[in-house]
C-alpha atoms as one frame of an Amber mdcrd trajectory, in Angstrom:
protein
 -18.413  -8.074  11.811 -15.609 -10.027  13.637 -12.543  -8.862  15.189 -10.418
 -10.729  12.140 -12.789  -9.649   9.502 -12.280  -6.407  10.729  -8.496  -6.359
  10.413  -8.540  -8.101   7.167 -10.710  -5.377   5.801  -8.096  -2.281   7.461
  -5.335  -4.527   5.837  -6.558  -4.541   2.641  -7.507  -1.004   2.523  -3.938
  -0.153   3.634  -2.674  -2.242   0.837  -4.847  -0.610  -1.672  -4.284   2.760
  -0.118  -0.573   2.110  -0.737  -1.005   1.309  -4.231  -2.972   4.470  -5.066
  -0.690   6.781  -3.171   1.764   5.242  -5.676  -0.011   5.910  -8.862  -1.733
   9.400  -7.227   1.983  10.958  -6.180   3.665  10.850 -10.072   0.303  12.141
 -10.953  -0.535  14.837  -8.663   3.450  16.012  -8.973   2.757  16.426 -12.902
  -0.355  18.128 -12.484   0.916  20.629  -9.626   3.826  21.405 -11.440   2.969
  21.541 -14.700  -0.652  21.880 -14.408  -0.582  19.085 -17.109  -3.775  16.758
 -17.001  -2.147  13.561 -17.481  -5.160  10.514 -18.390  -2.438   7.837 -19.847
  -0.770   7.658 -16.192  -3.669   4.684 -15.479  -2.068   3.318 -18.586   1.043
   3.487 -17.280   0.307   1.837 -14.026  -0.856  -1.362 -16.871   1.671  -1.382
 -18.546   4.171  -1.966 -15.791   1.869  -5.389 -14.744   2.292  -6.663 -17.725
   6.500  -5.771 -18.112   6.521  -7.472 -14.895   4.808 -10.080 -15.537   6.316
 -11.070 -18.868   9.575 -10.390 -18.032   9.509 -12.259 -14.626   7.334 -15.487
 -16.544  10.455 -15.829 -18.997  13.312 -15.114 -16.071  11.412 -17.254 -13.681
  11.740 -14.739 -11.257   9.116 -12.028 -10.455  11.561  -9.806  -8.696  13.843
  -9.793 -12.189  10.879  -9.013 -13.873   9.857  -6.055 -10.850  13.547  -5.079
 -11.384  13.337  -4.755 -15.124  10.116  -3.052 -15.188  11.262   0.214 -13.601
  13.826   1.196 -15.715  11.632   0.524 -18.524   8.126   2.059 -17.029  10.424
   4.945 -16.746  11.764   4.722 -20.724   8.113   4.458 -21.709   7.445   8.117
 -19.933   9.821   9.969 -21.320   9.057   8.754 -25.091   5.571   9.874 -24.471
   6.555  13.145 -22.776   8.868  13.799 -25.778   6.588  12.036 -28.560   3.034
  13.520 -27.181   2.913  15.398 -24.009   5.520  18.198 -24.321   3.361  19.256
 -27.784   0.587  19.790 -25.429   1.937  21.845 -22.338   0.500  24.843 -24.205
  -2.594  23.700 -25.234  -5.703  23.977 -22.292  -7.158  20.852 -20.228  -9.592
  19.933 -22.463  -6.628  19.205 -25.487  -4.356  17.410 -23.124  -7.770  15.267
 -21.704  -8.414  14.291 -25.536  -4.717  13.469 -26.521  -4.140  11.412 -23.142
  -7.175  10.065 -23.882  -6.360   8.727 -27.385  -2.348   7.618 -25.532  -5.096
   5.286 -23.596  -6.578   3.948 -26.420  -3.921   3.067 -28.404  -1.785   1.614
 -25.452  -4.629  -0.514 -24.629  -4.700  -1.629 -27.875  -1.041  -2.150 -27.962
  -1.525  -4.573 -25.242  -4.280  -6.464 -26.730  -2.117  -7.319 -29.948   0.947
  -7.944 -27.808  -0.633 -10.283 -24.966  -3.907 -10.917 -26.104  -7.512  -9.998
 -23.946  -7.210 -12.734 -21.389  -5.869 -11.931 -17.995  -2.448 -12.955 -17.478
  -1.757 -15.029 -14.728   1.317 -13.385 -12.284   2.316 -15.851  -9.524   3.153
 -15.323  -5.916   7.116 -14.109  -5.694   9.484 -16.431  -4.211   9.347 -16.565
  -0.731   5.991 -14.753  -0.254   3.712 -17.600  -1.039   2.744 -18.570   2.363
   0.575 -16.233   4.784   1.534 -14.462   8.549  -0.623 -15.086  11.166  -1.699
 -11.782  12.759  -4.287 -12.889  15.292  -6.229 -15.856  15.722  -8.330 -16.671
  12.890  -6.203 -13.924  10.332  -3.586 -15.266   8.432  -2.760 -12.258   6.277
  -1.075 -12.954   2.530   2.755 -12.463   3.224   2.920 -10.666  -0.411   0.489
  -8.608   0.831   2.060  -7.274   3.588   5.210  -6.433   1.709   3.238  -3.988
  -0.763   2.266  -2.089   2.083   6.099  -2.132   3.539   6.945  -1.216   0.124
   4.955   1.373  -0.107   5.838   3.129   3.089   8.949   3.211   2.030   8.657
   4.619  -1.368   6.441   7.134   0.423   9.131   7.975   2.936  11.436   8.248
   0.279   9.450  10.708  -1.613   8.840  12.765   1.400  12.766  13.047   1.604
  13.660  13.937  -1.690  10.667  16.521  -1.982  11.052  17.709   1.585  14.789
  17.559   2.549  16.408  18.251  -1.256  17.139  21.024  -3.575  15.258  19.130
  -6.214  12.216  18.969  -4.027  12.597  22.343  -3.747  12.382  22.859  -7.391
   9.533  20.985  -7.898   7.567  22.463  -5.022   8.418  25.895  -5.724   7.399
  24.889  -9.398   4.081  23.305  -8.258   3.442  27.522  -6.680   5.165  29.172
  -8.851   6.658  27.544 -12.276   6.803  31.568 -13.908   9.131  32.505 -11.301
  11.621  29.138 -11.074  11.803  29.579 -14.802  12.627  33.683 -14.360  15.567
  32.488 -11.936  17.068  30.618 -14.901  15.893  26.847 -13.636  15.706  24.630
 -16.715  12.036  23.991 -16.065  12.021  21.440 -19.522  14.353  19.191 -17.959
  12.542  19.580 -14.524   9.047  18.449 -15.942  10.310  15.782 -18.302  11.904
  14.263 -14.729   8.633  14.665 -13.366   6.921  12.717 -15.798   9.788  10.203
 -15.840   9.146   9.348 -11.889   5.912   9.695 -12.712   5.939   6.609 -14.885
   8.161   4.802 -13.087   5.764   5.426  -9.492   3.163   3.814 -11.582   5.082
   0.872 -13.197   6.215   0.253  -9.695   2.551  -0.261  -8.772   1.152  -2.220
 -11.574   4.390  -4.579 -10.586   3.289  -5.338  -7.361  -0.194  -5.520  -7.966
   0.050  -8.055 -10.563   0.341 -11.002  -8.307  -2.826  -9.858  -6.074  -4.983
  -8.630  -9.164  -5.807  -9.307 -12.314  -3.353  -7.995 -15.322  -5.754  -7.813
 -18.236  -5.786  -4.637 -20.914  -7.797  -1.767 -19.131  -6.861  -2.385 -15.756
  -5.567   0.946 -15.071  -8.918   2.793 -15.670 -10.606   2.073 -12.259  -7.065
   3.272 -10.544  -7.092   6.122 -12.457 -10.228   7.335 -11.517  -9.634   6.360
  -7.865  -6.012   8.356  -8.784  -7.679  11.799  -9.449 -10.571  11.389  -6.374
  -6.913  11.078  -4.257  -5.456  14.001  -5.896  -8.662  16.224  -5.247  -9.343
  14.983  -1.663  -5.512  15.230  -0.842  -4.675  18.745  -2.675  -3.026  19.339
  -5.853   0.634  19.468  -5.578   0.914  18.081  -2.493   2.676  14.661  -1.644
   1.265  14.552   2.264  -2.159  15.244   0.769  -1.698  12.357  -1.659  -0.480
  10.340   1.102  -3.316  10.760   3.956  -6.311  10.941   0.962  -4.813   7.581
  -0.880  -4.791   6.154   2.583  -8.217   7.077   3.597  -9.779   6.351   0.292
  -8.115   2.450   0.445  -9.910   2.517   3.767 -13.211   3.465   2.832 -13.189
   1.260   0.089 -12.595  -1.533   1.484 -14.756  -1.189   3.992 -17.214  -0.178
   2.360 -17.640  -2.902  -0.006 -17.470  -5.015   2.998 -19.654  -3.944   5.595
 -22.604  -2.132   3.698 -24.185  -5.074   2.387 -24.238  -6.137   6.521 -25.785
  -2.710   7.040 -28.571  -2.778   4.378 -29.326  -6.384   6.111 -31.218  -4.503
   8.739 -33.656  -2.892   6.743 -33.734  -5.281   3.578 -33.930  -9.121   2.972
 -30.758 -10.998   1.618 -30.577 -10.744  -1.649 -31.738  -6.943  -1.860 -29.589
  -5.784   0.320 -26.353  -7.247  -1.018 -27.330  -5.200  -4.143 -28.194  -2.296
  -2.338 -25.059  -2.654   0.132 -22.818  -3.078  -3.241 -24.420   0.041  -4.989
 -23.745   2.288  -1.775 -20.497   1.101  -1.665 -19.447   2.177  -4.897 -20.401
   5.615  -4.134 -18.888   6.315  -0.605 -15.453   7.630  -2.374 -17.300   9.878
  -4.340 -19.389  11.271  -1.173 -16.302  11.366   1.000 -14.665  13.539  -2.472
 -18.000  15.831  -2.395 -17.889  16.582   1.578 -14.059  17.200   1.396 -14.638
  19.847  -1.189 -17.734  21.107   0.275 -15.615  21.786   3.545 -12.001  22.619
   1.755 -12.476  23.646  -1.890  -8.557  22.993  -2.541  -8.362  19.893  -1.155
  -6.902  18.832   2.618  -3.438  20.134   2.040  -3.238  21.522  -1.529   0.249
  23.347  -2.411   0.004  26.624  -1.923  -0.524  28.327  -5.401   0.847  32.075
  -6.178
């Protein structure tokens, strides 16, 4: 593997990193605080593409369309928290994993009647069409770049509020102890449905960006959802640094998986076999890097600490 191919592949992982971190830290703060199991959030992440996209297409301007989609990513949460979720906070995992699971179906659905099954083509924003050359032979997407700038500013943003403010306080003292905030008179109903509202709008926010660099078609939160929880259970539930590193590392070995086992198997197989062996490895390296986390740290890398 080349020098450029290398960086292209740590790019891209970063960038995809960034995106999960995105989806994983609404998800991982609704689970740690409310211990709330929370399967529409890939839905979520979809639906925001597609506000973005639509909304931008008829503006002519993808960054109206990013602009619009927050506020209403974030509208969207709260009527499910107050239509659907809050009638489960009661009920045990399995309940909330079948009702989200049904909010999935019937959003996906939804979107199928509203914009049909095709994939919905999402230009590159205004002034990010062109590339940046990074080193010779690397001329890295200029959109690309500014999810990842994006991102680490969201991120550092988050880490402010939850680290450095009385309502980060709340939450993290409700992601160790939600019995006791509520004992000290904390409206802990307002504090979760704000939870799920960031939530929702953390995941809009991604499906926005990612629209120009992937394809917006109904389903298309699933696979991030699943790569979601893996970054949640590496990272620690409850924890936004945990989210952070594991969404990071699991961009990383994704991408570099997919690019550099095929090369690998090419030592011991011909061609052809070993791009199928190389791609069926690949898909499992998350998942083995999830299983020797836990093996080593049960709780995850920096789960919140739980009374």
């Amino acid at each position: 593997m080349t020098a450029s191919l290398l960086m292209l592949q740590l790019l891209n992982g970063l960038q995809l990193g960034i995106l999960l971190f995105l989806v994983a830290a609404g998800l991982t703060l609704v689970f740690g605080v409310m211990d709330f199991i929370n399967l529409a959030h890939g839905a979520q992440y979809m639906l925001g593409a597609y506000l973005a996209a639509s909304i931008g297409g008829a503006l002519g301007s993808f960054w109206l369309g990013l602009l619009a989609a927050l506020p209403l990513s974030l509208a969207f949460g709260l009527a499910l928290e107050w239509l659907v979720f809050r009638h489960l906070y009661a009920r045990d995992h399995l309940a909330q994993v079948l009702a989200t699971f049904g909010v999935i179906l019937v959003i996906d659905e939804g979107v199928r009647q509203l914009w049909g099954s095709a994939p919905l083509n999402v230009p590159q924003p205004e002034g990010f069409s062109g590339g940046i050359t990074l080193m010779a032979g690397l001329t890295y997407p200029s959109f690309r770049l500014a999810i990842i700038v994006a991102g680490l500013a969201v991120a550092a943003l988050m880490w402010l509020v939850v680290e450095r403010s009385r309502l980060g306080m709340l939450i993290r003292a409700g992601a160790s102890n939600a019995p006791m905030v509520r004992a000290l008179g904390v409206d802990t109903g307002r504090l979760f449905l704000g939870v799920i509202g960031v939530g929702a709008m953390l995941a809009g926010f991604a499906g926005a960006m990612a629209g120009p660099v992937f394809a917006v078609v109904p389903g298309m939160g699933d696979q991030v959802l699943i790569l979601a929880f893996v970054v949640i259970v590496i990272g620690g539930i409850g924890s936004i640094r945990g989210a952070f590193i594991a969404a990071l590392a699991v961009g990383l070995v994704e991408s570099l998986g997919r690019a550099m086992m095929p090369e690998l198997m090419r030592l011991f197989l011909d061609a052809a076999p070993a791009r199928q062996a190389g791609a069926a490895v690949a898909s499992m390296l998350v998942y083995a890097v999830m299983a020797a986390v836990l093996a080593w740290r049960p709780a995850g890398l920096f789960p919140a600490a739980r009374a």
